[in-house]
MOPAC internal coordinates of N, CA, C and O (Angstrom, degrees):
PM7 1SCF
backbone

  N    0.0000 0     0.00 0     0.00 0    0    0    0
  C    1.4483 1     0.00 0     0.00 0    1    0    0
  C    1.5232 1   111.18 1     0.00 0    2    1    0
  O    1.2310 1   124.39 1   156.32 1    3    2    1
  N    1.1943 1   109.18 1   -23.68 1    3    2    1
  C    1.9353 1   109.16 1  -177.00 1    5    3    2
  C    1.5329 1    94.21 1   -68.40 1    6    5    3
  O    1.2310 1   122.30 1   128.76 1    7    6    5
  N    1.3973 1   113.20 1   -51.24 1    7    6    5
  C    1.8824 1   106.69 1  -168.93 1    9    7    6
  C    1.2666 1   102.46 1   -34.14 1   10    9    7
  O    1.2310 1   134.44 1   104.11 1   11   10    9
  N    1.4908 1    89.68 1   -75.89 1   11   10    9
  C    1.8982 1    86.95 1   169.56 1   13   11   10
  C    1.4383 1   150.54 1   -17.52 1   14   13   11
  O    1.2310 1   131.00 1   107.18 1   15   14   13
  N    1.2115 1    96.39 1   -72.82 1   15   14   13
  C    1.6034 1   106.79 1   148.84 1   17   15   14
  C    1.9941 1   131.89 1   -21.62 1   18   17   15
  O    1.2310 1   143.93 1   109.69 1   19   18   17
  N    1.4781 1    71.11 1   -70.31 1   19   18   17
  C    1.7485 1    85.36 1   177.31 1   21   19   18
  C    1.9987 1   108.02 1   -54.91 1   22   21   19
  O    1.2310 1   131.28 1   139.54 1   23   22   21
  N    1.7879 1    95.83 1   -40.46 1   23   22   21
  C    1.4586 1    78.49 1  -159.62 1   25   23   22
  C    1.4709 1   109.81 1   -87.29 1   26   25   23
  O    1.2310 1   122.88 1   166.41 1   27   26   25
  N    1.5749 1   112.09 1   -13.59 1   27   26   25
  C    1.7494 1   104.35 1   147.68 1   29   27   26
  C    1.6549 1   146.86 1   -29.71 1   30   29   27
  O    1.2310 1   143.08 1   146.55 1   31   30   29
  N    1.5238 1    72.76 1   -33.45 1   31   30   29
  C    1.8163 1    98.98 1  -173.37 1   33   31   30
  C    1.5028 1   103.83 1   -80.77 1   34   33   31
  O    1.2310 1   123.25 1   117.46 1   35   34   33
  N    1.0163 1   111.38 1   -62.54 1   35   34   33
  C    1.3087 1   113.34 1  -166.05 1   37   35   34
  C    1.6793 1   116.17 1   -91.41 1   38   37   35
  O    1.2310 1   125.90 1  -164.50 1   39   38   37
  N    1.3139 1   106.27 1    15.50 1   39   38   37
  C    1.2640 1   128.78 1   159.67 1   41   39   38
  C    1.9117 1   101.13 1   -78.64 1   42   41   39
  O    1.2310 1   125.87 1   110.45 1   43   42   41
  N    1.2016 1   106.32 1   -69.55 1   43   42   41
  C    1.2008 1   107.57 1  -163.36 1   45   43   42
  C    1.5650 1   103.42 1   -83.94 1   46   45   43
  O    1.2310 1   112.67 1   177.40 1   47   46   45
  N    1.5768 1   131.44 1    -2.60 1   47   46   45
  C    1.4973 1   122.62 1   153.12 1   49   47   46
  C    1.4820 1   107.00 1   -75.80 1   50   49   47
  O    1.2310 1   107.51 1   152.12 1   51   50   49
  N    0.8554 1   140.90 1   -27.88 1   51   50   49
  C    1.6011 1   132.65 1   172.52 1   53   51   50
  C    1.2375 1   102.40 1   -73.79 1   54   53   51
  O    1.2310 1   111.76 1   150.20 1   55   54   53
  N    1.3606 1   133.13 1   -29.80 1   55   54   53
  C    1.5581 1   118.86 1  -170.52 1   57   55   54
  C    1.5773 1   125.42 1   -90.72 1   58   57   55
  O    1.2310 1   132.67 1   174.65 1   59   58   57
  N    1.5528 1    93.12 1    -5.35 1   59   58   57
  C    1.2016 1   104.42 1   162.47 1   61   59   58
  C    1.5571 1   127.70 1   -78.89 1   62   61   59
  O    1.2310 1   127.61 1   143.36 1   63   62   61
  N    1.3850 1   102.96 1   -36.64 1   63   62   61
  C    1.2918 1   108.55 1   158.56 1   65   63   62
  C    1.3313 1   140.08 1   -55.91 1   66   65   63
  O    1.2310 1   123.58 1   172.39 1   67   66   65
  N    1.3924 1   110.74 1    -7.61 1   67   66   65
  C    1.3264 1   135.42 1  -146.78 1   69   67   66
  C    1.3569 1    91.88 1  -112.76 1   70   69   67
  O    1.2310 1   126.21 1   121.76 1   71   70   69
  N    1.5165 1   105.66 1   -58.24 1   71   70   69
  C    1.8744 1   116.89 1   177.05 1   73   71   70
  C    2.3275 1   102.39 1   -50.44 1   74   73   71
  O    1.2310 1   138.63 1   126.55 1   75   74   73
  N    1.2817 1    81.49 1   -53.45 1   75   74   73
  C    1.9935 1    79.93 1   176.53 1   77   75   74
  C    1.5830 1   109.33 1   -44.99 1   78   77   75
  O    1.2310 1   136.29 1   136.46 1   79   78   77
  N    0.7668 1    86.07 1   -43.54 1   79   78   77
  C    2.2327 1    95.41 1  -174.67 1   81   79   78
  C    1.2940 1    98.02 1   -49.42 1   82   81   79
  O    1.2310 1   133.80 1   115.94 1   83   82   81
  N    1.4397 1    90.93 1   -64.06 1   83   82   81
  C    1.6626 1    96.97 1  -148.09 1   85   83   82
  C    2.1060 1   104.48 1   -63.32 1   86   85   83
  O    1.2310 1   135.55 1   158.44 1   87   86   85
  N    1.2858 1    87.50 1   -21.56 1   87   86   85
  C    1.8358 1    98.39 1  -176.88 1   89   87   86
  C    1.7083 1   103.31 1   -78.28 1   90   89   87
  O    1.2310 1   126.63 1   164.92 1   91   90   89
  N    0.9326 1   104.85 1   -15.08 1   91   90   89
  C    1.8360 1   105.41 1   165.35 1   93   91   90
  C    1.1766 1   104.22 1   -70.25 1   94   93   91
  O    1.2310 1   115.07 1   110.09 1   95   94   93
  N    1.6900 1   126.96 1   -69.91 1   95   94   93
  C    0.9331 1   128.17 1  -139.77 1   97   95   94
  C    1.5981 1    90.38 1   -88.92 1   98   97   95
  O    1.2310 1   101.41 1   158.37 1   99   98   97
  N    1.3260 1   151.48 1   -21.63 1   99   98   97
  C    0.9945 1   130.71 1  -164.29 1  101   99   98
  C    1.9228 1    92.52 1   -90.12 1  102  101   99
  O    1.2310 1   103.22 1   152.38 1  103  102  101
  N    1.0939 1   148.43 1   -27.62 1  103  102  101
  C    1.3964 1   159.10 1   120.90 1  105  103  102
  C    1.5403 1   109.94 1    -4.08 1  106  105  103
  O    1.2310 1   119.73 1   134.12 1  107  106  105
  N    0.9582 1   118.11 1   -45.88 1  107  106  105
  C    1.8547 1   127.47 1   162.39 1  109  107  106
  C    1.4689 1   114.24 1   -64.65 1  110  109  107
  O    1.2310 1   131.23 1   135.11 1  111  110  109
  N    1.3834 1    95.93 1   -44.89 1  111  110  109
  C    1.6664 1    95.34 1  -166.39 1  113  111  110
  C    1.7448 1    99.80 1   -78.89 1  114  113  111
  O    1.2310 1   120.03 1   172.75 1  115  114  113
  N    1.3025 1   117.56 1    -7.25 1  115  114  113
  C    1.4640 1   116.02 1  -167.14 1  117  115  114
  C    1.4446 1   114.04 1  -101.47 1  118  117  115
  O    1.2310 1   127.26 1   161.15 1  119  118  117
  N    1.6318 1   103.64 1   -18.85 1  119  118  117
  C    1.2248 1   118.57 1   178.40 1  121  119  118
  C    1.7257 1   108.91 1   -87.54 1  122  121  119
  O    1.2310 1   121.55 1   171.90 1  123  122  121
  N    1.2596 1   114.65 1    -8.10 1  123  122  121
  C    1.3535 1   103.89 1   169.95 1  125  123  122
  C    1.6391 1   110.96 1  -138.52 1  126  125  123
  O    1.2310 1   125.27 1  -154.52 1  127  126  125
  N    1.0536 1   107.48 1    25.48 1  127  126  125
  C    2.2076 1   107.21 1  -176.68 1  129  127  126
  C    1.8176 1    72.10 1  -115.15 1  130  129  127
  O    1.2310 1   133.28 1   -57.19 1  131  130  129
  N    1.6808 1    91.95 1   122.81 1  131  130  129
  C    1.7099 1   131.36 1   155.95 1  133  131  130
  C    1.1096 1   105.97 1   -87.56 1  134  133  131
  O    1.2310 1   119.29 1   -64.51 1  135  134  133
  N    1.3104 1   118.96 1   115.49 1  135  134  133
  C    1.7121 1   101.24 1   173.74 1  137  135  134
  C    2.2169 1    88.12 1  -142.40 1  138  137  135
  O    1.2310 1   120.97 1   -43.84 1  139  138  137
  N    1.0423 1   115.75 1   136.16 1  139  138  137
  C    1.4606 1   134.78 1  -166.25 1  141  139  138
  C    1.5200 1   121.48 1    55.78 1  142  141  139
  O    1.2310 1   116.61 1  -144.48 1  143  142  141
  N    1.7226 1   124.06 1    35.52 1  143  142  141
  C    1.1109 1   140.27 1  -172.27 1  145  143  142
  C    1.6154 1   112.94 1    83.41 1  146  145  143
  O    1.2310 1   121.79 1   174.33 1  147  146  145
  N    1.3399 1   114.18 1    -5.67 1  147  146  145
  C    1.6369 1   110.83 1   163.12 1  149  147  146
  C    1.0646 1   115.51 1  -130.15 1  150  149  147
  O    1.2310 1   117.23 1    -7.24 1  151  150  149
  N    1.5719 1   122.87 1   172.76 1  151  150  149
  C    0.8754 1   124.39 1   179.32 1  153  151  150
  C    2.0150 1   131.25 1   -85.16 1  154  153  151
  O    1.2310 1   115.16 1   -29.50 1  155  154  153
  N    1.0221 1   126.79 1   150.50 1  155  154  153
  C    1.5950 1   127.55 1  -138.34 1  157  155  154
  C    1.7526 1    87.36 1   -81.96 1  158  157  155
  O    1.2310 1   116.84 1   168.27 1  159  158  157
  N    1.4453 1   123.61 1   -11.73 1  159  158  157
  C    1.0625 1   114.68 1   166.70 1  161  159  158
  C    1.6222 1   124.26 1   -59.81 1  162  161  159
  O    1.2310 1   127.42 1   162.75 1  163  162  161
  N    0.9882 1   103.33 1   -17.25 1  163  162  161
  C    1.7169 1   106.55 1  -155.97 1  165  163  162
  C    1.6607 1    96.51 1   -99.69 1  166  165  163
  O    1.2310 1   109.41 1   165.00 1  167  166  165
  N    0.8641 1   137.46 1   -15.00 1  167  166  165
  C    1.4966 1   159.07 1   178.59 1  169  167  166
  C    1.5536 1    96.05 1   -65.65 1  170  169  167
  O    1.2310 1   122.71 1   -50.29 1  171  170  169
  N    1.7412 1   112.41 1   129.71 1  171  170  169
  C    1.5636 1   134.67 1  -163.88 1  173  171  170
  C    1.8625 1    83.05 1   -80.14 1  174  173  171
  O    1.2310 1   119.08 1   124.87 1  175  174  173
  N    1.3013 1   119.36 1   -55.13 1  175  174  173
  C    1.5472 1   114.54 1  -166.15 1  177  175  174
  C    1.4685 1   111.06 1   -61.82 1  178  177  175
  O    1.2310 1   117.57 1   130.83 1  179  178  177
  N    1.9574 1   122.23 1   -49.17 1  179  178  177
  C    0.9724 1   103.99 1   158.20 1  181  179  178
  C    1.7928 1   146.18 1   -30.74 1  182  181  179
  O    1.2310 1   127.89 1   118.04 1  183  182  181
  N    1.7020 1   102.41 1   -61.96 1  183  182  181
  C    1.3150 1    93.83 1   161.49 1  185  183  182
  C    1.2213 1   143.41 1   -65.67 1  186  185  183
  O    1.2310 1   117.20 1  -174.63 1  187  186  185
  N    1.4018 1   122.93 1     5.37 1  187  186  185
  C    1.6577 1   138.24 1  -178.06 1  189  187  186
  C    1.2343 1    80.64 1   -95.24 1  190  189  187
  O    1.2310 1   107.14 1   125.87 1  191  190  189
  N    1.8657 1   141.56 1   -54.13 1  191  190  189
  C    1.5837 1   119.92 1  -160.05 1  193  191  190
  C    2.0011 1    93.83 1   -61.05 1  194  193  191
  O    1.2310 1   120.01 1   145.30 1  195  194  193
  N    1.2264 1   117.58 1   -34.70 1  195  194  193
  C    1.6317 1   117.20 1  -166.64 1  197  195  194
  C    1.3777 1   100.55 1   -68.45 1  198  197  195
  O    1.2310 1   112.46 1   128.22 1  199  198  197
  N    1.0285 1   131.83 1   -51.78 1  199  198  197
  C    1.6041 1   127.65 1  -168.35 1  201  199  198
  C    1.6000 1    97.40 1   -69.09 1  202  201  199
  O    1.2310 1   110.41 1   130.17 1  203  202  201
  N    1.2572 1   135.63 1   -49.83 1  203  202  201
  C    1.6655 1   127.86 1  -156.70 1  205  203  202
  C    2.0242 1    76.88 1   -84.03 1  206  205  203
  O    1.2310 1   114.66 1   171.15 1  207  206  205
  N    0.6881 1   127.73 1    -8.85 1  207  206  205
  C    2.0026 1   117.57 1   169.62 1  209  207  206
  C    0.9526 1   116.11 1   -55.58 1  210  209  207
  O    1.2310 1   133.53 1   130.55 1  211  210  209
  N    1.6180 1    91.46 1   -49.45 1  211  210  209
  C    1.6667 1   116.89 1  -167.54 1  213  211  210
  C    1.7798 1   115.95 1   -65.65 1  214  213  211
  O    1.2310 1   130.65 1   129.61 1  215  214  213
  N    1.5064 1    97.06 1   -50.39 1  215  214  213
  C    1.4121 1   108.76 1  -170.35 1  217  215  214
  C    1.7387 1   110.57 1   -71.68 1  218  217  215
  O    1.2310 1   125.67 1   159.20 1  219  218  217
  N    1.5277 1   106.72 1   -20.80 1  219  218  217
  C    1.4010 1   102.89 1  -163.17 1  221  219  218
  C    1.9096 1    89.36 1   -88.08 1  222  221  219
  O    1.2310 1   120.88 1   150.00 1  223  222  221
  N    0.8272 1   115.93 1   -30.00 1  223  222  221
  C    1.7920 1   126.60 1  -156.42 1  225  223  222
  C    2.0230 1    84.67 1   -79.45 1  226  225  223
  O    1.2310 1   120.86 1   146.76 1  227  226  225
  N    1.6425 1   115.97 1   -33.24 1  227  226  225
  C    1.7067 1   103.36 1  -171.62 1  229  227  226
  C    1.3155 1    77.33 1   -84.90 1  230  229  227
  O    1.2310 1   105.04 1   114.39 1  231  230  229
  N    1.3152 1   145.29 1   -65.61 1  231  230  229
  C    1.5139 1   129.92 1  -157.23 1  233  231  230
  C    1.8206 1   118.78 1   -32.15 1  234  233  231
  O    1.2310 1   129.02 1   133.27 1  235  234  233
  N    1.6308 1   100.22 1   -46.73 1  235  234  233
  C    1.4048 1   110.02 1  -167.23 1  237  235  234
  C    1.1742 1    82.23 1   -63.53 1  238  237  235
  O    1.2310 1   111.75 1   107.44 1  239  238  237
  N    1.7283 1   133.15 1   -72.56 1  239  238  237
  C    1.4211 1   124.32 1  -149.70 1  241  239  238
  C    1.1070 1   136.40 1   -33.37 1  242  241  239
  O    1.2310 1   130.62 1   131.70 1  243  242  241
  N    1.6584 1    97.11 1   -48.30 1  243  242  241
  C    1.8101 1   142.37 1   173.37 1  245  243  242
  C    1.4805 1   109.71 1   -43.23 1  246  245  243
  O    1.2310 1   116.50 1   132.02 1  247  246  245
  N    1.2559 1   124.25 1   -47.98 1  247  246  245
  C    1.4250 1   159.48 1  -177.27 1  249  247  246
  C    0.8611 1   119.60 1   -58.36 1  250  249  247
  O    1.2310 1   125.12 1   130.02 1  251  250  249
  N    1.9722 1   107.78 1   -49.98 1  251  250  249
  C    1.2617 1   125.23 1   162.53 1  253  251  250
  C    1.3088 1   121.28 1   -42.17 1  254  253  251
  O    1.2310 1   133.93 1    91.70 1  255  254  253
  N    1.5201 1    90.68 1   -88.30 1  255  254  253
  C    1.4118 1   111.93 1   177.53 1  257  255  254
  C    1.4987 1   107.70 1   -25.89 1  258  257  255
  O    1.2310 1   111.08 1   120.25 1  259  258  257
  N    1.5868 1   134.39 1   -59.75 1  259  258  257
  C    1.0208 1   133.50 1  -157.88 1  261  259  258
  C    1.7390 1   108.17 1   -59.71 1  262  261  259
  O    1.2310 1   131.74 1   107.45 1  263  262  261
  N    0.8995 1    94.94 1   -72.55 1  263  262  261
  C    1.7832 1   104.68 1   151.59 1  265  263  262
  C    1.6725 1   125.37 1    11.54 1  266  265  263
  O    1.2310 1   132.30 1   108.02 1  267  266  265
  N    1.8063 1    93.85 1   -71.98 1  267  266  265
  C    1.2547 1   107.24 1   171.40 1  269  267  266
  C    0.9961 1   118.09 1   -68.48 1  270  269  267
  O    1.2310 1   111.55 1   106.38 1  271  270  269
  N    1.4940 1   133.53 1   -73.62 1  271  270  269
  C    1.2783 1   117.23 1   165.51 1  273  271  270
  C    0.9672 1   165.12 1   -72.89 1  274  273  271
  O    1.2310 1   124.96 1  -170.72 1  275  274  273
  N    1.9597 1   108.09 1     9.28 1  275  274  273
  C    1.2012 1    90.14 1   133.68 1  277  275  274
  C    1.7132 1   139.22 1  -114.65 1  278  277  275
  O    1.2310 1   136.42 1  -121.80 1  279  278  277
  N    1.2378 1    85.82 1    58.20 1  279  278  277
  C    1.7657 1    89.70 1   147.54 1  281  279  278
  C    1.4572 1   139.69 1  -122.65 1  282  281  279
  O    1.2310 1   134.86 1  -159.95 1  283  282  281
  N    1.2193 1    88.85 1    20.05 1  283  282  281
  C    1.3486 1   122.56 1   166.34 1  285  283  282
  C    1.8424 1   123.09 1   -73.51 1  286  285  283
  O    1.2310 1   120.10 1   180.00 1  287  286  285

């Protein structure tokens, strides 16, 4: 059951890293897709999908971390 354990963990510490990536690159795509003469950055719904990105990607991290230590 520890294998396990461990590889839970570091399942979901890599996937957090993974969520950061992907929040760059979707941040690229927002900084240049025009869609109704502006750009999709400037859009109130867009930035609500960026902030709940944000919060869900510190939750996982948070999670992480907790994880590790305590099994210590």
């Amino acid at each position: 059951m520890s294998i396990l354990n461990n590889g839970r963990f570091g399942m979901g510490a890599a996937l957090t890293g993974t969520m950061k990536a992907l929040m760059a690159r979707a941040a690229e795509h927002a900084n240049s897709r025009k869609q109704f003469g502006g750009l999709i950055r400037d859009y109130g719904l867009i930035r609500e999908k960026f902030a709940q990105m944000a919060i869900k990607a510190y939750v996982a991290e948070s999670m992480a971390y907790l994880v590790l230590y305590s099994s210590f």
